[in-house]
N, C-alpha and C positions, 0 to 999 in steps of 0.2 A: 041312380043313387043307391037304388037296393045291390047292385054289384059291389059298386063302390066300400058300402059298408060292408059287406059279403070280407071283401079284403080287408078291411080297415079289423074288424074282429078276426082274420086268419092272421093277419102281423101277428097282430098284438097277441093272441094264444100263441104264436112260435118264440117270439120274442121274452114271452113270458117263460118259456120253459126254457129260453137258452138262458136267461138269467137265473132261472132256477140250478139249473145242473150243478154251476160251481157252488152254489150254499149247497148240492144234494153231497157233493164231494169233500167241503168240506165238511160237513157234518160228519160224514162216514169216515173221513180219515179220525176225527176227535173220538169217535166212536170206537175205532181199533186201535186208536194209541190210547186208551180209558182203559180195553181192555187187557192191549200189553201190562197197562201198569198194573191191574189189579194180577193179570200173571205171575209177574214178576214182584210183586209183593205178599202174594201167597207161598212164591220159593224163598224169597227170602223169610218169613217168620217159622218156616219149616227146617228151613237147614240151620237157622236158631237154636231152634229146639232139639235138633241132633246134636248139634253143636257143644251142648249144656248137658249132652250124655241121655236122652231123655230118648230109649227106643219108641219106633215109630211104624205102621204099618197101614195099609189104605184103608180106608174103609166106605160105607153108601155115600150118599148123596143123595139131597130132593129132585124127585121125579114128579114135578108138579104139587101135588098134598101130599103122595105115597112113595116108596122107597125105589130106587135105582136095581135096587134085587129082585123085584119083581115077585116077592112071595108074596101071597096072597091074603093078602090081612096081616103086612109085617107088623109085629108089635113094635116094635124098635125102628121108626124109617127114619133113613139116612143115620143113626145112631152107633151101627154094629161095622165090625169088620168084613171084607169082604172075604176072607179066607177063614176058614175053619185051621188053620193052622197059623193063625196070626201070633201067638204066642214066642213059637220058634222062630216066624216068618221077621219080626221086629227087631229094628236096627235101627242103630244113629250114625251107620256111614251115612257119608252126606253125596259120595256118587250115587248110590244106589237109591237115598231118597231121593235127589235130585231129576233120576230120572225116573221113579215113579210118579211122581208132579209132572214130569212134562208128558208121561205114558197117557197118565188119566187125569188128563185138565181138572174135570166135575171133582174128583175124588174129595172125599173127606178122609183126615187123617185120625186114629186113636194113639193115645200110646199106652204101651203095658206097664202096671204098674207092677209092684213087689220084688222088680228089678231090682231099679237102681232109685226109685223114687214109690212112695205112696201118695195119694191123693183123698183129703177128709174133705167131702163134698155137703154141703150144706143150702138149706132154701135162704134165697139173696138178702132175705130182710135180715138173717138173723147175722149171715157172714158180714154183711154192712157193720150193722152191730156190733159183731166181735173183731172185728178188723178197725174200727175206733178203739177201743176198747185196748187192743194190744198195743196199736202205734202211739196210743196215750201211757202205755206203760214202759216204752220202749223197747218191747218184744221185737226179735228180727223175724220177718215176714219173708217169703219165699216167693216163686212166683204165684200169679193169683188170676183165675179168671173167671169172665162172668158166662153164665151161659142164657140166651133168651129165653127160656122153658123157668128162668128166677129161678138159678140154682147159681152158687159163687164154689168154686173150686179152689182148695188151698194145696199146692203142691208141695213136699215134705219130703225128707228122706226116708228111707221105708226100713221098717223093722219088718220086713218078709222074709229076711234071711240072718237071723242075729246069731253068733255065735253058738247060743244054747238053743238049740232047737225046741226045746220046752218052751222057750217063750214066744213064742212063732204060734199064731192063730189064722187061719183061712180067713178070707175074705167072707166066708158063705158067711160068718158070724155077724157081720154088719152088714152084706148086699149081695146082690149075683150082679154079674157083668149084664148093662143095658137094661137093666130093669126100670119098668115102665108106672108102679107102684106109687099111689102117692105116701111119702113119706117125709113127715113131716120135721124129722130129725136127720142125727148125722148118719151118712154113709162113710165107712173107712173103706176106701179102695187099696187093696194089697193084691199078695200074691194072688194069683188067676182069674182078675179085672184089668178094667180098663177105661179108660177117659176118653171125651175126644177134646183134642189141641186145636187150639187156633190156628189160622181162619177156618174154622168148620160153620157148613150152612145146613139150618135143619127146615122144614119144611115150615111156611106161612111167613117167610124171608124174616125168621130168624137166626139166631149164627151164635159163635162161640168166639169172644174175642181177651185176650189180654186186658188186664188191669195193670199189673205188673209182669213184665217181661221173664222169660228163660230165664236171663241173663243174670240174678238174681238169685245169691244160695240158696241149697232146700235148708230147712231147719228143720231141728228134730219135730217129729208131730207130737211127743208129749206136751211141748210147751205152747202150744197154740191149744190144747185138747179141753182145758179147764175152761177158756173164753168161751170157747164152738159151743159145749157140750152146755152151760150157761145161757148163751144165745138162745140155741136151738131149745133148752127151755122153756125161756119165758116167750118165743115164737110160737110154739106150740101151745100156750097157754092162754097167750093173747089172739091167736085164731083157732081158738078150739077142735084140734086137730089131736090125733091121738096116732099114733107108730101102729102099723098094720102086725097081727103076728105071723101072719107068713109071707114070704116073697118069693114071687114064681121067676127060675127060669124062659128069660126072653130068646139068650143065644146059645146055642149049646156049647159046649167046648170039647166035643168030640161029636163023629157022626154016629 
């Protein structure tokens, strides 16, 4: 009898794993075609966004809590560009982003602003706020996105390069690129800054995604400026937060 059962539990353990194999294959295959899709839907919101004229260049990625660059106490992980010459390096061909998405899967994208586009970056409560506030007035709104760190991005056409150079201001005057500062107002991103675009993933599986798509005219940023700057107000008033007076370079812009 003790034989008998001997075999009777060796079936049934073989039989059990042959039965397993095909749920182990299927599974694996839903698991590679999950992650073709999220592939292929990370090239697509990217070559969007080239699409829409909006330069673009790689940047980190989450390495666990810490950043893909491996410096040592990155302030900025997964945040910053992966090239010190992302400035020049940024484009909206769609071969060339094309195949830096497929070069570096992980990759996180930024794009440069003061180009072709500005970005008035704001803490979420207050952009929520001001983004009622204008679609209740009938203001046109541009693309818009959220970032999980509770910050709403309103992208804009950019007064970086306005005819009168007189009226053209540095970005240092409102933010440095990747600054890690709490600040509890608006950031204006201009010339020699940068955003990251969606799908960007930042470390504690949060990420950066669309509200409102590229696809979407920029509007000038005066007209959104009165709402923001309102918001970011009475945000800062109702979280007793107060604008820091200095902000430190995170990423350099040269070595």
């Amino acid at each position: 009898m003790g034989d008998g059962n001997g075999r009777y539990r060796g079936t049934e353990s073989r039989l059990s794993w042959e039965d397993r194999l095909p749920q182990w294959l299927r599974r694996r295959s839903r698991e590679d075609g999950a992650a073709s899709g999220r592939a292929r839907d990370r090239l697509d919101q990217l070559l969007a966004t080239a699409a829409a004229g909006l330069p673009l260049a790689p940047a980190a990625y989450p390495s666990g809590f810490s950043c893909s660059c491996e410096r040592i106490g990155c302030p900025t992980p997964a945040r910053h560009p992966v090239s010190f010459a992302w400035q020049t390096q940024s484009t909206h061909d769609p071969a060339t982003v094309e195949r830096w998405a497929e070069d570096q899967p992980e990759a996180n994208f930024i794009t440069a602003t003061g180009m072709v586009h500005d970005v008035l970056d704001v803490p979420l409560g207050a952009g929520r706020a001001a983004l009622d506030r204008l679609l209740a007035d009938g203001t046109e709104v541009g693309p818009l996105a959220e970032s999980g760190e509770g910050r709403m991005l309103f992208f804009t056409a950019t007064r970086g390069t306005p005819e009168d150079e007189d009226e053209w201001w540095p970005c240092e005057l409102d933010c440095h690129p990747g600054t890690m500062d709490e600040h509890p107002g608006l950031r204006w991103h201009s010339r020699g800054s940068y955003v990251l675009v969606p799908p960007s993933r930042l470390p504690g599986d949060l990420g950066v995604a669309w509200v409102r798509g590229p696809e979407h005219p920029l509007p000038d940023p005066l007209t959104l400026l009165e709402a923001l700057a309102d918001a970011c107000t009475r945000y800062a008033e109702e979280n007793g937060t107060h604008d820091p007076d200095h902000h430190s370079v995170s990423w350099p812009l040269s070595r």
